[in-house]
Steps between C-alpha positions, in 0.01 A plus 500: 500500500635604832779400681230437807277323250765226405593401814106458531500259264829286633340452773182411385599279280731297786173517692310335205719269495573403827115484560519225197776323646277424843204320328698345237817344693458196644752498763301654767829653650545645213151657487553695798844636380330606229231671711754678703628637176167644425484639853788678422437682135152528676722730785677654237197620278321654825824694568503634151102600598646693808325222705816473756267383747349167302825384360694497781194324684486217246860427546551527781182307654443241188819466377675487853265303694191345319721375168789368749210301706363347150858393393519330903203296386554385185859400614382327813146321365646376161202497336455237229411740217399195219159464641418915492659488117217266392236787502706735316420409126138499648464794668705716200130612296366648836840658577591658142119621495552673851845688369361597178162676720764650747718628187210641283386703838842656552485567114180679521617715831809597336245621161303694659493883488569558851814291513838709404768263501746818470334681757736490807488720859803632633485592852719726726842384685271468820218282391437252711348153340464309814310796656295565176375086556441577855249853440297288211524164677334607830277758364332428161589135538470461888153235489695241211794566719320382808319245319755326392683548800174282707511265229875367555414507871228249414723321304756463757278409790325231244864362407568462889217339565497232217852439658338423830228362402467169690562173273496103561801317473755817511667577811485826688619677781341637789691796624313621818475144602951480426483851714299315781676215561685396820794271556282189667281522186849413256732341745454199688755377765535139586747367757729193364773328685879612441680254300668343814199430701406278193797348479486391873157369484656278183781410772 
């Protein structure tokens, strides 16, 4: 076994384990500590693949934006976790039957003849992994790319407009109507006497 070939497996098995520790914790801040460790072996293995590109995209992006905006919510919504703990005993069957599928897949890829594990690529000093993303990603790739590209545009317009979607009893602001407005419309001046006329006319 290779020097390469046991750091494979350190890392794997943190990532095995760190993938464990998110569905099985039950402190949900917890959870996502754990899933930023498994971003980060994740980073690490994808490295060791010469896939510069990918690792540092995952940490950067999920580790140092979406994973920091998950630990903001759970901190600020304290979430009372007792009622989503009912349906775990329940739900275990359906979730150790989906694992074991997932598992005997990735055990039948990694048996078939044209899988190598020890087959490994080394490039040249001057390879370039973001640009080798780029020439597949726009060319034999380019309609999935684009596809998926109209389909979180979709998404996003259908998020905005479910947040502006009118609704009874919630209120809303208006801001062409804010831009429109004129001082007479808010402010109303009214004349009273100065505090010594008054006290003259109680004279």
């Amino acid at each position: 076994m290779t020097f390469e070939q046991i750091i494979f497996y350190f890392f794997s098995t943190i990532l095995i384990s760190g993938a464990l520790g998110v569905v099985l914790v039950r402190n949900p801040v917890y959870a996502a500590l754990f899933l930023i460790l498994s971003f980060f072996t994740s980073s690490a293995i994808w490295l060791m693949l010469e896939a510069e590109f990918l690792g540092i995209t995952l940490v950067l992006v999920y580790v140092g934006a979406v994973m920091v905006l998950f630990l903001f919510v759970i901190m600020m919504l304290d979430i009372n976790m007792d009622p989503l703990r009912e349906g775990f005993v329940k739900m275990m069957p359906l979730a150790a039957l989906v694992a074991i599928i997932i598992a005997a897949e990735i055990v039948l890829v990694m048996a078939s003849p044209s899988f190598n594990f020890d087959q490994s690529v080394v490039h040249a000093a001057d390879y370039s992994n973001t640009k080798a993303i780029g020439n597949i990603l726009y060319t034999e790739y380019v309609y999935p790319f684009e596809i998926a590209a109209v389909i979180l545009v979709v998404a996003i317009i259908a998020a905005i407009a479910l947040t502006l979607r009118r609704r009874k009893g919630v209120k809303h602001q208006n801001p062409s109507k804010q831009i429109r407005t004129k001082r007479n419309d808010r402010v109303r001046l009214v004349k009273m006497p100065s505090s010594s006329t008054q006290n003259r006319a109680g004279e």
